[in-house]
RODO-2510 file (C-alpha; in nm, 4 decimals, decimal comma):
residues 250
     n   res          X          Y          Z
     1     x    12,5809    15,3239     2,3319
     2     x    12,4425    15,3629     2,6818
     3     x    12,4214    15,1001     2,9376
     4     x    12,0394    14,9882     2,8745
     5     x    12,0925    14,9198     2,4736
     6     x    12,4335    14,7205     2,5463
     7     x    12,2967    14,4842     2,7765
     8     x    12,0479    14,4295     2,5271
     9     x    12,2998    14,4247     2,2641
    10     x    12,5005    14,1517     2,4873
    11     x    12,1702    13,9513     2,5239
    12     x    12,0948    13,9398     2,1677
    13     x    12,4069    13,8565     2,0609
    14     x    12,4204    13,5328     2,2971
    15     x    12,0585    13,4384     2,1242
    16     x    12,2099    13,4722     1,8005
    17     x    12,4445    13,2129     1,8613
    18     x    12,1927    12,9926     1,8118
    19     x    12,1839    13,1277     1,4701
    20     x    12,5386    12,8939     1,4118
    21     x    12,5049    12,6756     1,6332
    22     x    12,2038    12,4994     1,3833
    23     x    12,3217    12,6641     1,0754
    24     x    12,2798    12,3365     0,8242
    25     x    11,9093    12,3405     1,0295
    26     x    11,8366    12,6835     0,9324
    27     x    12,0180    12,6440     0,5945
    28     x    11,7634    12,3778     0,5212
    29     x    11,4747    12,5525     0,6465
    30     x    11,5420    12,8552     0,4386
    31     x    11,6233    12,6866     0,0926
    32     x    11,2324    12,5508     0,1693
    33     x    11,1338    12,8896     0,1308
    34     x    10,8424    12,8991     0,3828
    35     x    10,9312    13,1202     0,6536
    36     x    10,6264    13,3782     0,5244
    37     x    10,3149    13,3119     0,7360
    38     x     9,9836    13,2356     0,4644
    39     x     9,8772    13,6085     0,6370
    40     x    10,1824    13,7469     0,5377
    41     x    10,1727    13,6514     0,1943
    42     x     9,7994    13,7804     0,1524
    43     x     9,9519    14,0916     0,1832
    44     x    10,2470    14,0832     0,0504
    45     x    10,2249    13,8667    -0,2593
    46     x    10,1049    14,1777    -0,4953
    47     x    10,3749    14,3870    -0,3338
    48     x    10,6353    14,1263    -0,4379
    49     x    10,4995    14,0813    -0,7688
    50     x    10,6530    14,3953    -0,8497
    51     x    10,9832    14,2768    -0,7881
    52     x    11,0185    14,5802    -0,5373
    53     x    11,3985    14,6218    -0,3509
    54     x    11,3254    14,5466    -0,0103
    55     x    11,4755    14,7042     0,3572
    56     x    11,4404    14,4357     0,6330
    57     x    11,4803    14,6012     0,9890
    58     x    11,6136    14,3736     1,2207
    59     x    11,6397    14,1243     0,9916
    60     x    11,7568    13,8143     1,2681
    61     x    11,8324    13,5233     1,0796
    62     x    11,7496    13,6134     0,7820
    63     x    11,5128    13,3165     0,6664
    64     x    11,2390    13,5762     0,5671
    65     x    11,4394    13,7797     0,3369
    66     x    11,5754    13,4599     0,1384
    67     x    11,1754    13,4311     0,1399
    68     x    11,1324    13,7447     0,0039
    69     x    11,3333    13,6998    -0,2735
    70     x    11,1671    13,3803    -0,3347
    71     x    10,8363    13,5242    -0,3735
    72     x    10,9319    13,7961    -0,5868
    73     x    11,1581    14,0728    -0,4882
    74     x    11,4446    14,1420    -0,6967
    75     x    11,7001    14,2669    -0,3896
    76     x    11,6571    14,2413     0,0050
    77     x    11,9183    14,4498     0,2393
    78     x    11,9085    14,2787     0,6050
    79     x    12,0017    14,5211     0,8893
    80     x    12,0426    14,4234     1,2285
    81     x    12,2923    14,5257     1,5305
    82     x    12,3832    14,1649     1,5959
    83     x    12,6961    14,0983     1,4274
    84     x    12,6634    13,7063     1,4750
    85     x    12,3122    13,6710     1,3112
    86     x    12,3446    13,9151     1,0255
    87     x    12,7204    13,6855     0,9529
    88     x    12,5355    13,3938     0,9665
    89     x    12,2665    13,4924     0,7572
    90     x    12,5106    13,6673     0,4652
    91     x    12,7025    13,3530     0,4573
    92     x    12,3513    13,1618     0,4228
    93     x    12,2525    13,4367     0,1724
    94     x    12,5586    13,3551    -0,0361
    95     x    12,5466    12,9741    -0,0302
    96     x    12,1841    12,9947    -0,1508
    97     x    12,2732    13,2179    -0,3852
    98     x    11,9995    13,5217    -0,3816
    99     x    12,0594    13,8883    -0,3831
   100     x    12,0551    14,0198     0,0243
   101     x    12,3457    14,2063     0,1669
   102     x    12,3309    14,2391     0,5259
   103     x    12,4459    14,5801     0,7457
   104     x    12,5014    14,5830     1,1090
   105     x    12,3721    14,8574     1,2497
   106     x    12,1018    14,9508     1,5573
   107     x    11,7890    15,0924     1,4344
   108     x    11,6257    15,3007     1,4030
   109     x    11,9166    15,4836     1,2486
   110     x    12,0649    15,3029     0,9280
   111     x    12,3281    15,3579     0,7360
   112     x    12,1277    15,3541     0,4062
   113     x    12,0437    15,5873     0,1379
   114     x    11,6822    15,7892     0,1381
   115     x    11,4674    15,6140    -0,0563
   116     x    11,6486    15,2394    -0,0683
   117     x    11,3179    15,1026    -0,0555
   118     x    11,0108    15,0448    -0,2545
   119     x    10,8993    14,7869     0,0426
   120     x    11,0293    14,8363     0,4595
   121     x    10,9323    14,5059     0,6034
   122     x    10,9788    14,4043     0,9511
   123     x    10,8468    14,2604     1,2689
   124     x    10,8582    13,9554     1,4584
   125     x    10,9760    14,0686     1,7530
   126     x    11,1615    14,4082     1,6408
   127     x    10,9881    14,7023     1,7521
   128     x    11,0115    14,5283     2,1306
   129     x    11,4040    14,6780     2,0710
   130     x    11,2412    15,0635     1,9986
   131     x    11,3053    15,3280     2,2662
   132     x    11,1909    15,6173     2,0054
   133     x    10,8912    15,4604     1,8295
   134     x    10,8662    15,8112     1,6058
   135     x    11,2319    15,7920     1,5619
   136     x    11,1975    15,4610     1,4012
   137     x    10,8833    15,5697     1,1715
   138     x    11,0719    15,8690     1,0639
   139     x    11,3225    15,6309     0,9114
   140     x    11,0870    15,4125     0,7756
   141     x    10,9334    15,7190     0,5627
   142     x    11,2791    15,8225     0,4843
   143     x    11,3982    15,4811     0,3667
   144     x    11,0763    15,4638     0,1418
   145     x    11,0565    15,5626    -0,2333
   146     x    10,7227    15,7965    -0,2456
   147     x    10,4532    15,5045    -0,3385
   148     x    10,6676    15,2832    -0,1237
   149     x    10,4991    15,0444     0,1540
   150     x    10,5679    14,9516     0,4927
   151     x    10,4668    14,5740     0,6230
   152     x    10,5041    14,5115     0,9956
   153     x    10,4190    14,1511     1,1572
   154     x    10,4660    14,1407     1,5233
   155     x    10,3561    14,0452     1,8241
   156     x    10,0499    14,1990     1,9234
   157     x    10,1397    14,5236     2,2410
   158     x     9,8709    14,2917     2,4190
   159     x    10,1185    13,9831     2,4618
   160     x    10,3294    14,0741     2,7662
   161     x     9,9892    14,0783     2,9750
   162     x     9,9027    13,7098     2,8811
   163     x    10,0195    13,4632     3,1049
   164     x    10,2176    13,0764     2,9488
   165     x     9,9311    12,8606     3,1799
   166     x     9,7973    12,5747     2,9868
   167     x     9,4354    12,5478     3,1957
   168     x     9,3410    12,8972     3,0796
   169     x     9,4764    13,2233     2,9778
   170     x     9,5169    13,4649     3,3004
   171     x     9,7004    13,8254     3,3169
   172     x    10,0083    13,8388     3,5099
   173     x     9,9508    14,0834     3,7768
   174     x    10,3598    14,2280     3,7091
   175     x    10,2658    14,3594     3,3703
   176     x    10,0714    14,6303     3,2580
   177     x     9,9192    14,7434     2,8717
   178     x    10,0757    15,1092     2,9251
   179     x    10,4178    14,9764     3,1006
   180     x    10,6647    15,1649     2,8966
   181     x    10,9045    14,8861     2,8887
   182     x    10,9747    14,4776     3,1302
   183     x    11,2472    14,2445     3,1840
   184     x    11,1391    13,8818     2,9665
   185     x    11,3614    13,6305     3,1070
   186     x    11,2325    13,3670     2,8558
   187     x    11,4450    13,2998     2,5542
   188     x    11,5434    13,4519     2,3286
   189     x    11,5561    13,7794     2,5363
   190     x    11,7578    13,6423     2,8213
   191     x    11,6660    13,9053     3,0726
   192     x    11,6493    14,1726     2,8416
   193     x    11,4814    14,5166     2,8600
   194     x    11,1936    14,5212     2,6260
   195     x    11,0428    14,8239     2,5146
   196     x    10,6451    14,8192     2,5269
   197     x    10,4109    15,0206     2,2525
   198     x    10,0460    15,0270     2,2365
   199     x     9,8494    14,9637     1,9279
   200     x     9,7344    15,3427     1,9543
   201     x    10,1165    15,4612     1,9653
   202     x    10,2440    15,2476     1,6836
   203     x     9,9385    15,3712     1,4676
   204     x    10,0034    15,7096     1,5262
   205     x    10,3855    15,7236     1,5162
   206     x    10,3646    15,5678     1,1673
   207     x    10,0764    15,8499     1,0921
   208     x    10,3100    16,0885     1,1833
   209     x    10,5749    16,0277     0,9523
   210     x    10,3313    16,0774     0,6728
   211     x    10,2102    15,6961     0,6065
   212     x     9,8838    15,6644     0,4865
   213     x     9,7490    15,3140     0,6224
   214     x     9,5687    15,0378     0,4016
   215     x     9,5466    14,7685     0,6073
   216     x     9,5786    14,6738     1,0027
   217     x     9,4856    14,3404     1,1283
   218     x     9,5037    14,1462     1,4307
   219     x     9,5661    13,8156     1,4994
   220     x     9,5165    13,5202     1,7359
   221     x     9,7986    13,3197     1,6223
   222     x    10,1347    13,4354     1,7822
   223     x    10,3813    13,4850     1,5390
   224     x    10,6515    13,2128     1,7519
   225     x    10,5685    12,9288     1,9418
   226     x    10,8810    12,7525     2,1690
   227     x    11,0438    12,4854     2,0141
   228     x    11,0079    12,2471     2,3363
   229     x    10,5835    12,2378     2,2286
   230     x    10,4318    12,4340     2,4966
   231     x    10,1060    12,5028     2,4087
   232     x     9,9639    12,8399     2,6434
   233     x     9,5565    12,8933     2,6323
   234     x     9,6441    13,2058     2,5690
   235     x     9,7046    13,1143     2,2012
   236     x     9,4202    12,8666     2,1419
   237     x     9,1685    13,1634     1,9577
   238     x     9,0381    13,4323     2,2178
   239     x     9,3146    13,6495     2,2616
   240     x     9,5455    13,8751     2,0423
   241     x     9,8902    13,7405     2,0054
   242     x    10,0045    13,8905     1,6660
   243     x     9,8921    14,2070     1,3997
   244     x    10,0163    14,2947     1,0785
   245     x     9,9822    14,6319     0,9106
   246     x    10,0721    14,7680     0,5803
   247     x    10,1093    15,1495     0,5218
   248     x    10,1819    15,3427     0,2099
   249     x    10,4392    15,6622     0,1812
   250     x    10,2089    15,9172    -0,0553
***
């Protein structure tokens, strides 16, 4: 592991505390069963009625794949390289009783089988963590049964440009659309290096690896909002904050 991906790896795992540090809170919050955003579900809800098994990249908490289960699928496996979230989240998994195991690992390499998955869903802030985007598609097609479908939520490659100012959304003049990669000091990445991928790249990496796509939207909700209620113009319906695709494996 080079120096780069183990500070990240150091940052990530200090966010993750959080993870135990409000476990009954996030306990609670996933036995309600709503972590899926109404888009998501749009989507998603005649994937899941097929009761498909279900690879989560960078699955964090883990509220989504209790979620997923909920709505349908009939196994989730949760990988992530944080040891401290992916141990919360199997000991959630287990008191709640549904079918996810969790791996630690760093994507985009994985430990699984080919073809593990009739549905590779991720986001949310994950491909932010990608230093080979194609590297990561590649496994993506190789973790997917042919027929199989990938579903990505995340934040749109527009969002590091848009300043937090509550008067009116402005463009910080230290970021740039085709940076390859910035420091966020804002939680949860704690001074982090994130890696930075235009809609054009993530399109065509997933291409590449032989997706067909069906769907790509784009959204002016952001998929996370702090929990101290800051409320940025940026996010208030004129900008792009979040997209969601969904591409098949032929």
């Amino acid at each position: 592991m080079d120096a780069e991906v183990a500070a990240n790896r150091v940052a990530w795992e200090t966010a993750s505390q959080k993870h135990v540090n409000e476990y009954d809170d996030l306990l609670a919050e996933a036995a309600r069963h709503d972590s899926l955003r109404p888009w998501e579900l749009a989507l998603l809800e005649p994937v899941l009625a097929e009761a498909p098994t279900v690879v989560h990249l960078q699955s964090g908490h883990g509220l989504d794949d209790v979620d997923l289960i909920a709505k349908g699928a009939r196994k989730v496996i949760g990988v992530d390289y944080s040891t401290t979230a992916a141990g919360a989240a199997q000991r959630r998994a287990r008191e709640l009783g549904v079918d996810v195991q969790y791996v630690v690992a760093e994507v985009p390499t994985t430990p699984l089988a080919e073809h593990a998955a009739d549905l590779v869903y991720t986001g949310k802030g994950a491909l932010i963590w990608m230093r080979d985007l194609q590297a990561w598609a590649d496994e993506v097609a190789r973790l997917l049964k042919p027929g199989g479908l990938l579903y990505v939520y995340e934040a749109h490659p527009a969002v590091p440009l848009w300043s937090w100012d509550e008067d009116e959304p402005r463009i910080r003049p230290d970021r740039s659309y085709f940076a390859t990669s910035h420091i966020n000091d804002s939680f949860p990445a704690n001074g982090a290096q994130e890696w930075q991928w235009s809609l054009g790249e993530i399109v065509t990496a997933i291409v590449r690896a032989g997706l067909s796509f069906a769907v790509l939207e784009e959204h002016a909700e952001p998929f996370w909002r702090p929990a101290d209620g800051h409320d940025a113009a940026a996010w208030r319906g004129r900008l792009p904050n979040s997209f969601a695709l969904l591409a098949r494996k032929s």
